[in-house]
C-alpha positions in Angstrom: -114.2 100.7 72.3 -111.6 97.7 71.1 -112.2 94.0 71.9 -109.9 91.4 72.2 -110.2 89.1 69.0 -111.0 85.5 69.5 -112.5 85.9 73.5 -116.0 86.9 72.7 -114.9 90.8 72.0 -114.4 91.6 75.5 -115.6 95.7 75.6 -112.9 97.8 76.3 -110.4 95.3 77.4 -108.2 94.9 73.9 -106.5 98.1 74.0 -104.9 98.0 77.7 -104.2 94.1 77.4 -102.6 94.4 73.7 -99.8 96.5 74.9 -96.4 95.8 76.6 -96.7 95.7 80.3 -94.7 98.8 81.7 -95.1 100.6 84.7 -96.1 99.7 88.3 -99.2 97.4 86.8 -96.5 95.5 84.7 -97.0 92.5 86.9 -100.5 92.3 87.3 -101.0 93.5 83.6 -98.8 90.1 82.5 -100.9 88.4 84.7 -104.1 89.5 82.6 -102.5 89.2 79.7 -101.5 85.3 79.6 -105.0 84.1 81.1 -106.9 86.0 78.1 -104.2 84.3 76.0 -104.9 81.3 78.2 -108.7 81.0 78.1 -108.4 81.9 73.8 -106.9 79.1 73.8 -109.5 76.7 75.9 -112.2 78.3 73.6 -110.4 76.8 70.8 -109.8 73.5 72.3 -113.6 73.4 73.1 -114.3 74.4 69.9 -112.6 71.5 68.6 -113.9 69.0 70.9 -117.2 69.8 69.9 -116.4 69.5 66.2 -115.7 66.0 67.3 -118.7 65.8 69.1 -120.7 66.8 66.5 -119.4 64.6 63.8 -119.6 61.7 66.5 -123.7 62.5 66.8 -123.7 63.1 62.9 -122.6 59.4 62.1 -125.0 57.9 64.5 -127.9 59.9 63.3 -127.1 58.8 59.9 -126.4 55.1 61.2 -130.0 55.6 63.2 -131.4 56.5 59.7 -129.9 53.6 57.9 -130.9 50.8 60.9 -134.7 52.7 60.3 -135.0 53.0 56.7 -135.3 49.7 55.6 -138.0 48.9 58.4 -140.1 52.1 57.3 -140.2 50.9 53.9 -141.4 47.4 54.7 -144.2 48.8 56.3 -143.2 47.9 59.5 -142.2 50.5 61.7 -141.3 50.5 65.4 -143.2 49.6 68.0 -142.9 52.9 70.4 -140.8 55.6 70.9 -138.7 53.7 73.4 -137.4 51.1 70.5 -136.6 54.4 68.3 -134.6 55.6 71.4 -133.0 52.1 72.2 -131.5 52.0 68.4 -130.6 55.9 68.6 -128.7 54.9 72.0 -127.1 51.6 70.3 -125.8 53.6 67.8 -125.0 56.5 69.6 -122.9 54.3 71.6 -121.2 52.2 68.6 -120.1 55.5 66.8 -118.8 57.1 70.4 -116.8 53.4 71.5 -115.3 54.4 67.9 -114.6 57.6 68.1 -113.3 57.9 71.2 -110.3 55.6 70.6 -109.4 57.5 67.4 -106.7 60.2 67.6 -108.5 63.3 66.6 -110.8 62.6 69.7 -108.1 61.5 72.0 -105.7 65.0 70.7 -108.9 67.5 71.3 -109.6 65.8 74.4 -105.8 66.1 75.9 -105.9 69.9 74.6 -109.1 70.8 76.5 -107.3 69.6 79.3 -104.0 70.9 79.1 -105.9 74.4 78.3 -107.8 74.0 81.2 -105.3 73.5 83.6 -103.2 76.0 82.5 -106.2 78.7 83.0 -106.8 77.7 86.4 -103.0 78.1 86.9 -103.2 81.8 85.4 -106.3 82.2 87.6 -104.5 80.9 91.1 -101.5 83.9 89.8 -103.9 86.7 89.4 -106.0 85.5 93.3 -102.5 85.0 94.7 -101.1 88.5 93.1 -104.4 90.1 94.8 -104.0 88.5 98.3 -100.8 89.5 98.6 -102.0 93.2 98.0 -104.5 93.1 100.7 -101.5 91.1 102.4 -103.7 87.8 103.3 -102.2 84.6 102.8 -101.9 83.3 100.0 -102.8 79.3 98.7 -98.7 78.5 98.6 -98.2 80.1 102.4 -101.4 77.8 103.7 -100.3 75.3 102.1 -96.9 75.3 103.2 -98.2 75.8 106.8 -100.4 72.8 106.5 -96.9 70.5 105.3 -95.1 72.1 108.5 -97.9 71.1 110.2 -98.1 67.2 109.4 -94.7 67.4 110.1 -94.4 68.6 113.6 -97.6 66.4 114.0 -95.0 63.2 112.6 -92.2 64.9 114.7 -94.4 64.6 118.2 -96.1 61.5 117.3 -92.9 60.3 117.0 -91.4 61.2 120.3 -94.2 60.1 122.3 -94.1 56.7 120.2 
C-alpha cells in the first residue's frame, strides 16, 4: 500500500492522489489533492511554530537555572514549590515578551495561519462539491439567501418608514 510522504503516511491514499486528475472524479480528485497539499503544509507550519516554542521554553529553563544556581549554592534554597514556580513563570514570561516580537516567531506564527485558512477553504470546496451531489444547498446559496433576505427586510422597513 503507498502513503502520501510528509502527511503521517496516509494508507492507501498516495497512489490515487499522486496522479493527474482525469476522468469524471477529475473535480473532486483536485479537490483531495490540494487539501493534502494544503494540510502538508499546516503540518510544517506547526512544526515550525513549535520549534519556536521549544527554543522559547529552552531559554527560560536555562534562565530558571541560572536565577536558581547561585541561591542553591549559598545554601539557601527556596522557600516552597510556589517561589520555584513564580521564578519559572517570571522567566517564562521574560523569554516569551522576547520572543514573540522577534521575526522568526512573528513569520511561523503568520504561516500557521495562512495554512490554516487556506485548509478550511479546501475543506468548505470538498463539503460544497458533496452538497451539491446530494443537491442540498450549499454555504454560498444560504448565504446568498440570507444577504437577499436583509435586503428585502431594508427594502420593507423602508417603505413602511
Amino acid at each position: 500500500m503507498g502513503t502520501m510522504p510528509g502527511l503521517g503516511g496516509l494508507p492507501g491514499m498516495g497512489g490515487a492522489f499522486n496522479m493527474p486528475a482525469l476522468g469524471p472524479a477529475r473535480e473532486q480528485q483536485e479537490s483531495w489533492q490540494r487539501l493534502l497539499q494544503r494540510g502538508a503544509r499546516c503540518t510544517q507550519a506547526q512544526m515550525q511554530l513549535s520549534g519556536q516554542w521549544n527554543d522559547i521554553i529552552e531559554r527560560a529553563l536555562r534562565e530558571l537555572g541560572e536565577r536558581l544556581a547561585p541561591r542553591l549554592k549559598s545554601g539557601t534554597p527556596p522557600g516552597s514549590m510556589k517561589e520555584v514556580y513564580d521564578l519559572w513563570v517570571e522567566s517564562a514570561e521574560r523569554v516569551y515578551s522576547q520572543a514573540a516580537r522577534g521575526a522568526d516567531f512573528v513569520q511561523a506564527q503568520a504561516e500557521l495561519t495562512n495554512a490554516l485558512s487556506q485548509v478550511r477553504s479546501a475543506q468548505r470546496e470538498l463539503v460544497e462539491g458533496w452538497t451539491k451531489q446530494f443537491d442540498l444547498p450549499t454555504r454560498a446559496e444560504i448565504n446568498s439567501i440570507h444577504q437577499q433576505l436583509r435586503e428585502l427586510k431594508a427594502a420593507l422597513a423602508g417603505t413602511r418608514g
